[in-house]
C-alpha positions in Angstrom: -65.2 55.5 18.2 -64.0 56.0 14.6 -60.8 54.3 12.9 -57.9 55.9 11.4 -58.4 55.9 7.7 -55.9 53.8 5.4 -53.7 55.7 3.8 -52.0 54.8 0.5 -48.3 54.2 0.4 -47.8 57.4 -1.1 -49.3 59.5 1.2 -46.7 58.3 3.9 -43.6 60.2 2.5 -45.2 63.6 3.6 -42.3 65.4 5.0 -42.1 64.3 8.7 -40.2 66.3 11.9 -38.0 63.6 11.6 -36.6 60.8 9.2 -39.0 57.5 9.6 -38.1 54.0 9.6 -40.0 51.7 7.1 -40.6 48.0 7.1 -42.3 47.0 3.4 -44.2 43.7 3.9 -44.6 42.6 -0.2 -47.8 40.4 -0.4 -48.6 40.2 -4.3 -46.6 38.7 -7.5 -44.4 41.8 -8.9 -44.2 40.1 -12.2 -48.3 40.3 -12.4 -48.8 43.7 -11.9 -46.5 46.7 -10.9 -46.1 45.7 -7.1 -42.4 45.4 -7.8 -41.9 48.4 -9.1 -43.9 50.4 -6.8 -41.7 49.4 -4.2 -38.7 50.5 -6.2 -40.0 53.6 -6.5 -41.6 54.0 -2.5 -37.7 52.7 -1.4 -36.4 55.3 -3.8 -38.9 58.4 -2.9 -37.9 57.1 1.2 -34.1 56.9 0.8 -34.2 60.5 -1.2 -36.3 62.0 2.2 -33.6 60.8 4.2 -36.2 57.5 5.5 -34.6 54.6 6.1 -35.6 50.9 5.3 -35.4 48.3 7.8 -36.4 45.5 5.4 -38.0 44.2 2.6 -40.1 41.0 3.7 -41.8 38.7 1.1 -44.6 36.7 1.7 -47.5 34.5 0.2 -47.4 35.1 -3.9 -44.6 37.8 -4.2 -42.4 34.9 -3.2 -42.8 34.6 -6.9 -41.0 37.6 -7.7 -37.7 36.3 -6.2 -37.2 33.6 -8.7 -33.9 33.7 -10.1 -34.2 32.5 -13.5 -37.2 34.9 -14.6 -36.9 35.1 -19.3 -37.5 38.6 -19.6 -36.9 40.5 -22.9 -33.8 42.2 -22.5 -35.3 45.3 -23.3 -37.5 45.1 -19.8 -36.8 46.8 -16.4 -35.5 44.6 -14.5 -37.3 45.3 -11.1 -36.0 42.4 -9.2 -32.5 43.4 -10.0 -33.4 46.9 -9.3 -34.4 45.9 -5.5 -31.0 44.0 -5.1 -29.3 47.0 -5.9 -31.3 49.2 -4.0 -31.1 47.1 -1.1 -27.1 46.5 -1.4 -27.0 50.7 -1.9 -28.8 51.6 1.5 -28.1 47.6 3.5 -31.3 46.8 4.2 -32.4 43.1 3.9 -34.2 41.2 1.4 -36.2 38.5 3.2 -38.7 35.7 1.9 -41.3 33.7 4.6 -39.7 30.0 4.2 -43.2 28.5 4.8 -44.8 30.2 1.9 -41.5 29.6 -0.2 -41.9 25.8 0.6 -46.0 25.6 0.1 -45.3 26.6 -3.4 -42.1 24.4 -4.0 -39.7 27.0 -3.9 -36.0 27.5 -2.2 -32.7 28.2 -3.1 -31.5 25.0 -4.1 -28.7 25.5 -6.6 -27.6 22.1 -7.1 -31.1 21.0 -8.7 -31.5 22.5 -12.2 -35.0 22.1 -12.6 -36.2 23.6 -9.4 -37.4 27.1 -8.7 -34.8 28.9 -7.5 -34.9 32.0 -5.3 -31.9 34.6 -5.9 -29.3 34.0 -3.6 -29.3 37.5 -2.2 -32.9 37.4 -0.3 -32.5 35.6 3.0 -34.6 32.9 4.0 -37.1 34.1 7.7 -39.9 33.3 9.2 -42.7 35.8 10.1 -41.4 36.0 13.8 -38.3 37.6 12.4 -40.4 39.9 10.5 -42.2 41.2 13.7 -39.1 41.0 15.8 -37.7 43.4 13.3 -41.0 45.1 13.1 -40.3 46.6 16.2 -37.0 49.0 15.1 -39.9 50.8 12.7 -42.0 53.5 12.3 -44.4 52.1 9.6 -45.2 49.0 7.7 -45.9 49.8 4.3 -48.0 46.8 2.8 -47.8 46.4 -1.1 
């Protein structure tokens, strides 16, 4: 008996019978690498195909692109700010795994200047509400 073969992210926009509902599950840093903005770009390429997005989950070390006070040149992209508007444009949640947020020392405590603060716009979950949601999809697009 064979398996399906993976396909890569890009392959899934293929013009479908009908519009698909897509759950992204972000694994890796965006600030490392281009994760970040390859979600941007899958979100936008989805929304433009008439997809929708059920949610954005965040989980192990792309919690880390969901710090709030990020230096950047101002000359950068801004991809975390791109996501936030992308996700405020077509209302579709930002979540973030509270465990993983709390292994590394992270949260969204504003009152503590020194701490590692997640923006205020992703919404703290668990992975049971990830799979609960999980089940209004399509496809979970892994990044």
């Amino acid at each position: 008996m064979s398996t399906p073969a993976l396909q890569h992210h890009s392959t899934l926009l293929q013009p479908p019978t009908a519009p698909n509902t897509f759950a992204l599950l972000v694994q890796h840093s965006g600030y490392l690498n281009s994760t970040l903005a390859s979600v941007n770009r899958f979100i936008n390429a989805a929304v433009s195909q008439q997809h929708r997005i059920e949610q954005v989950f965040f989980y192990q070390d792309a919690i880390y692109s969901l710090l709030d006070h990020t230096d950047l040149a101002t000359d950068e992209v801004r991809p975390l700010q791109q996501l936030i508007t992308l996700a405020e444009t077509h209302q579709f949640p930002i979540l973030y795994c509270a465990t993983a947020a709390e292994q590394r020392g992270l949260g969204q405590d504003q009152h503590n200047p020194d701490a590692a603060v997640i923006v205020s716009s992703a919404i703290k979950a668990g992975l049971a509400e990830f799979a609960m949601r999980c089940n209004n999809v399509d496809k979970v697009v892994q990044f």
